[in-house]
C-alpha positions in Angstrom: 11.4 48.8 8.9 11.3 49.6 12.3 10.9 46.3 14.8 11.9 44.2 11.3 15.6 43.7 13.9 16.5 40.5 16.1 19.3 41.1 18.1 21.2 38.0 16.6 19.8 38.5 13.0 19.9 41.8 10.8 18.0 43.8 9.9 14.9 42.6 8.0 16.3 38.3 8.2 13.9 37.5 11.3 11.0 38.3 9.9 11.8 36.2 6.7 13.4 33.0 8.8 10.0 33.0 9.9 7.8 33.5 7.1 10.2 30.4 5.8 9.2 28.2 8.9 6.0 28.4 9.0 5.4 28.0 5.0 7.4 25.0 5.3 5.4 23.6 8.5 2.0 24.6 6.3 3.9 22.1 3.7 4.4 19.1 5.5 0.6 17.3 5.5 0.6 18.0 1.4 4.4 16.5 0.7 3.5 13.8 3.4 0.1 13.0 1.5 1.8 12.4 -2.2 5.0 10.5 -0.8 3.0 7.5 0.4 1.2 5.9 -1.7 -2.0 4.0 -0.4 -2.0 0.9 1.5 -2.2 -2.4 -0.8 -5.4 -4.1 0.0 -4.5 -7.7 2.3 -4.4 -10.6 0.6 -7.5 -12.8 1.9 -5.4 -15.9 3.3 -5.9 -19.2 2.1 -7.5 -21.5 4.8 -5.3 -24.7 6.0 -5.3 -27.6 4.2 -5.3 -30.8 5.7 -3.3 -33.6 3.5 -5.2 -36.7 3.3 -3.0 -39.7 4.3 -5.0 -42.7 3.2 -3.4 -45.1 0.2 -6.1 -43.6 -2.3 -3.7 -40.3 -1.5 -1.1 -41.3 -3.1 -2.5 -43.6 -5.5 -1.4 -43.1 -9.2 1.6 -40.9 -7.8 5.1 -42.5 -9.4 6.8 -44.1 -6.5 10.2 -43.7 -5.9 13.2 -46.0 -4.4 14.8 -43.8 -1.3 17.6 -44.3 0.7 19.0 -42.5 3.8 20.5 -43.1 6.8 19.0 -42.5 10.1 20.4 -42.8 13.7 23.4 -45.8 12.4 20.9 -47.4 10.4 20.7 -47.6 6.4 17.1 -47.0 5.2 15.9 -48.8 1.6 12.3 -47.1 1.3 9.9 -46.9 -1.1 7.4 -43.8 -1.1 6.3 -40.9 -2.9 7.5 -37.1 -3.3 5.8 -35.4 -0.9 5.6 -32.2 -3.5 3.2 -34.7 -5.8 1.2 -35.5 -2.6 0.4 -31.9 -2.0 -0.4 -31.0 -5.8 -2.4 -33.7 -5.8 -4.7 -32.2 -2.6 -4.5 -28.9 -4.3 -2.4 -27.9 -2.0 0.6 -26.6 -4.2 -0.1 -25.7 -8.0 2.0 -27.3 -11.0 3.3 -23.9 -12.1 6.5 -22.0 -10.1 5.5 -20.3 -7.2 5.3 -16.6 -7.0 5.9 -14.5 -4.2 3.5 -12.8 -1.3 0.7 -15.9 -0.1 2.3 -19.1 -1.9 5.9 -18.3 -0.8 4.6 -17.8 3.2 2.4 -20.9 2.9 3.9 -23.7 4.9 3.9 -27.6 5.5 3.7 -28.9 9.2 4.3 -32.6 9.4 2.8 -34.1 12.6 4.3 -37.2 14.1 1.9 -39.3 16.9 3.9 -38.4 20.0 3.9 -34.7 19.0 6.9 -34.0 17.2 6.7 -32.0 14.3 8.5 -30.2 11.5 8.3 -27.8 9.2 8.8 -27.5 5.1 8.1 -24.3 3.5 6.1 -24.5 0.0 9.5 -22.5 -1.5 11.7 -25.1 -0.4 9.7 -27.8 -1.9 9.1 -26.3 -5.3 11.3 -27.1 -8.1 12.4 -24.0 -9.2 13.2 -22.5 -5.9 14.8 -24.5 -2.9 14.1 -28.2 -4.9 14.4 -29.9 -1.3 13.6 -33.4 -2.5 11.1 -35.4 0.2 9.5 -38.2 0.1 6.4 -40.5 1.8 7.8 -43.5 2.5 5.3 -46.8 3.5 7.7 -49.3 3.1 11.5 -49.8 3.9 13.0 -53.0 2.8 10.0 -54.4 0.9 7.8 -54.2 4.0 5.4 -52.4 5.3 6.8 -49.8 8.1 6.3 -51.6 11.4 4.5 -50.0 13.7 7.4 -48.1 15.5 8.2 -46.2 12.5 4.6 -45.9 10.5 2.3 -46.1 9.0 4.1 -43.2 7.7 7.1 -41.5 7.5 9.1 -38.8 5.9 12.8 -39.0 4.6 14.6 -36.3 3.7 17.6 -37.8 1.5 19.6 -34.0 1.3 19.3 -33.2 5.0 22.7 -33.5 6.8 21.1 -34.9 9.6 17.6 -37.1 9.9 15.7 -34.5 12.4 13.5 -33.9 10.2 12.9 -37.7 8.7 9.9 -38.0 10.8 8.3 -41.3 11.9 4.6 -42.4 12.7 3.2 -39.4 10.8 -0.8 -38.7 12.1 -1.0 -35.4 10.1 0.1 -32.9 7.0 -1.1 -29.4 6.9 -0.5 -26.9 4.6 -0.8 -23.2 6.7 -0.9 -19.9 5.6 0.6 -17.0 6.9 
């Protein structure tokens, strides 16, 4: 056909290379619509939990013998896991934890003078990360003094005692 001619293409291809352009441009919304799939509705996140710390807490919770060492110093404590504390709040179920909400939730430990650290809910369960912590309200028989309590966290696994914090005021359990 006459004016079917590019001077780079032959005779009759120009014509066709665009027919082939612009049917694939048309196609683009329709294969862009059936590769992705609809967004997943977002999870409504659980509010905060604030840990109670009062004796009646961690009353009826088995009470375990810990030691550790901290800055030179051996520690003998006596305390509770701090995974029983949380189930007993509600704030981590009995069963393994499954992924998406539980596995972003998150304990912050808050010390008086405003130190603070950080456990995740994966670490603590048993089947996952099985980091063993522990509530301690007594070392050596006594009642932590007041430089160290009322409460305090050891951490017997941890190569070093940062996060063994002292003179805890508060546990939260925080969502993502």
């Amino acid at each position: 056909m006459p004016g079917d001619s590019h001077p780079r293409f032959p005779a009759g291809l120009a014509p066709r290379c665009i027919a082939l352009a612009v049917a694939m441009l048309a196609a683009v919304p329709a294969i862009a619509q059936h590769t992705h799939a609809p967004a997943a509705p977002t999870p409504a996140p659980v509010a905060s939990i604030d840990i109670p710390l009062d004796a009646g807490a961690r009353e009826g919770i088995v009470r375990s013998r810990v030691t550790a060492s901290a800055h030179g110093q051996s520690l003998d404590c006596n305390g509770v896991a701090l995974i029983d504390v949380l189930r007993k709040a509600g704030a981590m179920p009995a069963e393994p934890l499954r992924g998406g909400v539980q596995l972003g939730r998150r304990v912050e430990v808050l010390a008086r003078d405003g130190y603070r650290v950080t456990f995740s809910l994966g670490e603590l369960d048993p089947s996952l990360g099985n980091r063993q912590v522990f509530l301690v309200d007594q070392c050596d028989g006594k009642p932590l003094a007041a430089d160290s309590g009322p409460l305090r966290l050891i951490v017997p696994e941890d190569s070093r005692p940062a996060r063994g914090i002292r003179q805890i005021e508060r546990i939260t359990v925080l969502s993502p």
